[in-house]
N, C-alpha and C positions, 0 to 999 in steps of 0.2 A: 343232769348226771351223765346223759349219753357224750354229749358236748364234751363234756371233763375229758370222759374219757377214750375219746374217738382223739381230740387235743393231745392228752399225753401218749396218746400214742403215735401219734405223728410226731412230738418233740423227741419222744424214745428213738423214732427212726431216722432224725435229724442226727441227735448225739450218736447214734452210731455207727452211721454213714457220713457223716461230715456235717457241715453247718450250714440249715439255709434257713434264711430268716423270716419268720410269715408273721403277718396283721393281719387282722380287717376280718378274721375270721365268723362269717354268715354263712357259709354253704360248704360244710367240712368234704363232700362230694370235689365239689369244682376246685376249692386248695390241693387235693389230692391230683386230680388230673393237672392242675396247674403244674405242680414240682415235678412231677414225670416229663411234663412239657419243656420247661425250663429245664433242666437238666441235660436234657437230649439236645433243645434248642443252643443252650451260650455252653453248650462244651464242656459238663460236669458240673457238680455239685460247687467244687471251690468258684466257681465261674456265676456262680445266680444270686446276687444282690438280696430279692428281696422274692415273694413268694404271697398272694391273694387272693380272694375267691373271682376276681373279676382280672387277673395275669399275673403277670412277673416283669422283672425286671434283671438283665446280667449286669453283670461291672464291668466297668468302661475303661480303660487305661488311661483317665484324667490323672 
């Protein structure tokens, strides 16, 4: 139940900040610090690919 709802509320903060896409969620802590990471790292929210408890990844201009 905590999971649920520690989850919906990271998607709540996605949808209303813009869209960054997370898996693999095991350590809702580390996701968290992750997206603040990534965010600041590739340049904003529109700029961060993907979002996990073990990093991120930005999008690449392929």
């Amino acid at each position: 139940m905590k999971n649920s709802m520690i989850l919906a509320g990271i998607v709540l903060a996605a949808s209303v900040t813009g869209c960054v896409a997370v898996s693999g969620v095991h350590d809702d802590d580390a996701v968290r610090t992750n997206t603040d990471l990534a965010i600041r790292v590739c340049g904003g929210e529109q700029n961060v690919k993907e979002v996990n408890d073990e990093g991120y990844v930005c999008k690449t201009d392929d």
